[in-house]
N, C-alpha and C positions, 0 to 999 in steps of 0.2 A: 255858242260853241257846242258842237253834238259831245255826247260821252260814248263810251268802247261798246257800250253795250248796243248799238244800233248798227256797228259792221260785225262785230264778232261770229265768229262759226261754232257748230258743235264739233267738239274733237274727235278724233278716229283713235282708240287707246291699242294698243297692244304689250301682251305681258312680258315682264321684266325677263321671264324663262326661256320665252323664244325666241328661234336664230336668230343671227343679223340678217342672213338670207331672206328667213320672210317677212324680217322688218322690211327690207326692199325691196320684196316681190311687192309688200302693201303699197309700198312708194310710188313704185313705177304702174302699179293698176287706179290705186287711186289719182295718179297724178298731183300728188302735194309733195314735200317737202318736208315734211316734219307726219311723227305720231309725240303721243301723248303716252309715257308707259303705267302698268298698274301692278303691283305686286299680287298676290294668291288671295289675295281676300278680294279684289276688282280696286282697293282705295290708288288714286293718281300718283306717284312717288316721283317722276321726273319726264323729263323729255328728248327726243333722240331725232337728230335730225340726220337731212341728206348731206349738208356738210360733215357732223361727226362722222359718219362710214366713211365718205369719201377721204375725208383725211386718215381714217384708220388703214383704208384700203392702200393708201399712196404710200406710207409709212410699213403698215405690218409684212414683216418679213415668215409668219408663221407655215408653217408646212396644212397647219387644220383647213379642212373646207369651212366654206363659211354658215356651213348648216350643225355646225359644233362650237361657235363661238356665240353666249347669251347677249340678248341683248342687255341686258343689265351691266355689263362690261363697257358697254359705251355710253347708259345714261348720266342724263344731267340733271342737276336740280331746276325745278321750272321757275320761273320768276313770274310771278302774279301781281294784277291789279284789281279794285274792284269796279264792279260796273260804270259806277258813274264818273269814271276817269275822262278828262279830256280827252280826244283822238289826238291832240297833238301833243299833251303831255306823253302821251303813249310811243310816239314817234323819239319824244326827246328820250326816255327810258330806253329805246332800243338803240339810237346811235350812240347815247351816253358809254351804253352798257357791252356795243356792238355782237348784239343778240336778234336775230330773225322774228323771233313770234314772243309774244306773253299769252299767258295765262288767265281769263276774268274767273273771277271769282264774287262768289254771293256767300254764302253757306258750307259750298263747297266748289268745285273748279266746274263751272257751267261753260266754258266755253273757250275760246282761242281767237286768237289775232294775231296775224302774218304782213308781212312787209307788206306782199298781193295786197292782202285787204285797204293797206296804206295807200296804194298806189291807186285801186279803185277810187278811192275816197277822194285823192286829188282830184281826179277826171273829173269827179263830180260837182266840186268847189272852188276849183282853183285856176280857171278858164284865163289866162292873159297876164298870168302873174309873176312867170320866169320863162326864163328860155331857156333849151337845154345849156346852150351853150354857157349859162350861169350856175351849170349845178356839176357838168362831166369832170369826167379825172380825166385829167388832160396827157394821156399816157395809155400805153397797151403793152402789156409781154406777148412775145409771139417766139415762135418756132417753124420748123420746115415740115414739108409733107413727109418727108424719107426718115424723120428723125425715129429713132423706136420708142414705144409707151415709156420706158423707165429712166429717159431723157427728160420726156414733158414730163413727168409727175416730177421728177425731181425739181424741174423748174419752175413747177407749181408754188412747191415750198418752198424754194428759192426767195419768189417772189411773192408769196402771201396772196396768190390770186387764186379764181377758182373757175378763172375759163384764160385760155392761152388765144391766139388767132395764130394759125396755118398758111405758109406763103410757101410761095415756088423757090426756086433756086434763084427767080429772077427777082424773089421780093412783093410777086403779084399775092394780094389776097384771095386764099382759096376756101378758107374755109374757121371754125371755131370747134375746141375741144374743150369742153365743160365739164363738170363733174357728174352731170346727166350721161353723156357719153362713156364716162369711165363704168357706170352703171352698168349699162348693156353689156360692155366689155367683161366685167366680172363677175356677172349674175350667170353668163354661160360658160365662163374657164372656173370663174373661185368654187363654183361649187365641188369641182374633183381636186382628189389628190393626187393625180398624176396629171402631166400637161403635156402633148405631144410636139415635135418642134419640129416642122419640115422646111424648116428656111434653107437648110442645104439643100439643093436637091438631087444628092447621088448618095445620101443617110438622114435617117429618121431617129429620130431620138426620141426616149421618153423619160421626164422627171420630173422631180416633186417640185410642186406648183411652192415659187416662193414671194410672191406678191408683186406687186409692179416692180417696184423699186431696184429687182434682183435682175441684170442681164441673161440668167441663165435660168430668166425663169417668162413668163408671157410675157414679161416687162419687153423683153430683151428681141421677141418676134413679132410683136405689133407692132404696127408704125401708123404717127398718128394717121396719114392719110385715110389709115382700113377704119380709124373709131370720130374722126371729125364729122362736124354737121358741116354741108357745103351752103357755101353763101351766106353770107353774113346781113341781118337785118338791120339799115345803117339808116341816121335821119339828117339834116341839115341840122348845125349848129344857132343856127338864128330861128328854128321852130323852135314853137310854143311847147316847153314841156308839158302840156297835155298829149301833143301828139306823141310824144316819146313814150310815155305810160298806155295812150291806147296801141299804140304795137308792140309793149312788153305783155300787157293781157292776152291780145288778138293771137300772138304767136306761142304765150306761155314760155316764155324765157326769162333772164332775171338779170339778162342787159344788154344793149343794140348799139353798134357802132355808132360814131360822129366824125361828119362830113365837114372838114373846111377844104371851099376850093374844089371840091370832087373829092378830097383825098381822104384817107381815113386818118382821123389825127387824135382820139380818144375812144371810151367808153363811154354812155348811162348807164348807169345799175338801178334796181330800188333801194337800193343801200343810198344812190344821189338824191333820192324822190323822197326818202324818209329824212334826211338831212334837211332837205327844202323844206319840209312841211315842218318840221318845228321853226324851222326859221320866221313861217312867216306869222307864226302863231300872236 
């Protein structure tokens, strides 16, 4: 059984004092999901990921841009293992604990591991062992194309998910809203304090930007269709959940529909792939 220390990454840190803004400028240019934060002397103090913003952004109703809110307002304590941890003891700690990445540690925190990196790891071990169809949540929240942003987030937290799917009026799937998407969306509005609103279009209105969550605020004039990714990455239920995991890397997403029939009848997530793999421990 390999140990953490032969997938682990070096971590990408950012200080506790800076925005959340450029915590998610780092996000989105680095393409990961998670930093590592460090207080004024560089030591590691905790960790912030693309879910904490994302749920603060769905929830916070504050007027501040979000280049005035520290990051240290949304850290978390990190939860560390040391090197020679099982890879799949390291799977059971995260679904246990339903947490994304840990922390290795030697001496001091050398390094990181992320669901991704789980999921790799299967690809490379675990060839003929499940099928998706043994691991999916057999279930999807969804919403319409016309719906506005402060709908879907609300039925985000509704539902404790963190990607919606997008249908027509007729029920066709069109498309998926994620908390990626919600990124893009408030990386270019949250950063000002005012928000212009030309949904009417015989007046123009301007006012203070009050988070998704607010109709009278960008929540209330997006709709998901303008922030959804179209087309959905979807796989048969009777593949090898290997295939499932190489087109969650291949496309860099963190979960691709499921096909019974033609039809779409659940999710994988890595959150199903790190479940599996302690399982089969």
């Amino acid at each position: 059984m390999s140990n953490v220390k032969l997938i682990m990454k070096k971590p990408i840190i950012i200080e506790n004092s800076a925005s959340i803004f450029k915590a998610m400028s780092h996000i989105a240019d680095s393409k990961i999901s998670r930093l590592l934060t460090s207080d004024d002397s560089g030591q590691i103090v905790g960790i912030i990921t693309e879910k904490d913003i994302g749920l603060f952004l769905l929830e916070n109703d504050s007027e501040k841009n979000l280049t005035e809110i520290p990051v240290s307002d949304l850290t978390k304590p990190l939860i560390e293992v040391s090197e020679t941890t099982p890879i799949e003891d390291v799977a059971h700690i995260m679904h246990t604990k339903n947490i994304g990445s840990v922390g290795v540690a030697s001496s001091d925190t050398v390094g990181i591991v992320t669901k991704t990196d789980l999921v790799r790891y299967y690809i490379q071990n675990y060839v003929g062992h499940k099928r998706v169809g043994d691991v999916m949540t057999v279930s999807y929240s969804s919403m319409y194309l016309d719906d506005p942003l402060y709908k879907i987030v609300s039925k985000m937290i509704e539902d404790k998910v963190s990607r919606l799917i997008i249908k027509s009026n007729q029920n066709e799937v069109k498309g998926v809203v994620t908390f990626g998407d919600l990124f893009r969306v408030s990386m270019t509005m949250g950063k000002y304090n005012d928000v212009l609103d030309n949904s009417d279009p015989l007046i123009s209105v301007v006012f203070h930007r009050k988070g998704f969550l607010n109709p009278s605020g960008f929540g209330g004039t997006v709709l998901a269709k303008d922030v959804m990714t179209p087309n959905i990455i979807s796989i048969d239920y009777n593949d090898d959940l290997v295939m499932a995991c190489t087109e969650i890397i291949e496309n860099n997403v963190n979960g691709i529909g499921v096909l019974i029939n033609d039809k779409l009848s659940g999710i994988v997530s890595k959150t199903d792939v790190v479940k599996a793999l302690y399982e089969l421990k």
